[in-house]
C-alpha positions in Angstrom: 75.9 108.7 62.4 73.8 106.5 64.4 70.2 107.2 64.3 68.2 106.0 67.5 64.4 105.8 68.0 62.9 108.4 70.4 61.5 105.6 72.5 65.6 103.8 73.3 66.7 107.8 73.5 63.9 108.4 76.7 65.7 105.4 78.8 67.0 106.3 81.8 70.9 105.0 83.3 70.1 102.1 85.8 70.1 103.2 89.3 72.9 100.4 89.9 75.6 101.4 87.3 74.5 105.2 88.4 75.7 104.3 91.9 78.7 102.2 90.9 80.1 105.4 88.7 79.8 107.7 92.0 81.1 105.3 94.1 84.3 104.3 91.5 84.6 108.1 91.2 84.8 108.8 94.8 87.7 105.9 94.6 89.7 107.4 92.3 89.8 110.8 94.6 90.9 108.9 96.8 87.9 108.8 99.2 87.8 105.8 101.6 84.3 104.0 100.8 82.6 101.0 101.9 81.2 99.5 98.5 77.1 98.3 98.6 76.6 99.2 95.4 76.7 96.3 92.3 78.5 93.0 93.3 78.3 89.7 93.8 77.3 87.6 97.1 79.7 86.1 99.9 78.5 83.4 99.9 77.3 79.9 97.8 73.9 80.4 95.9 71.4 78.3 96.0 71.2 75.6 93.0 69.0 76.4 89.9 66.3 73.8 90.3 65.2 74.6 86.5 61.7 76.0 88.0 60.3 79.4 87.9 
């Protein structure tokens, strides 16, 4: 058995993937849904310039 610390077992799911689930759930039943959940963008990035 895998023993966590009380502080990793008090993190909450990322609002993101939480969303992502629902909306690949709704999929699978076969619900017609416009995706704006996790994703990439349409278009070309911007170049890192290496500065922060």
């Amino acid at each position: 058995m895998i023993l966590l610390s009380q502080r990793s077992q008090n993190v909450t799911p990322s609002s993101t993937l939480t969303i992502t689930a629902k909306i690949n759930a709704l999929i699978a039943d076969g619900v017609d849904v416009v995706k704006f959940g996790a994703g990439e963008p349409d278009f070309d990035t911007i170049e890192n310039q290496g500065v922060y």
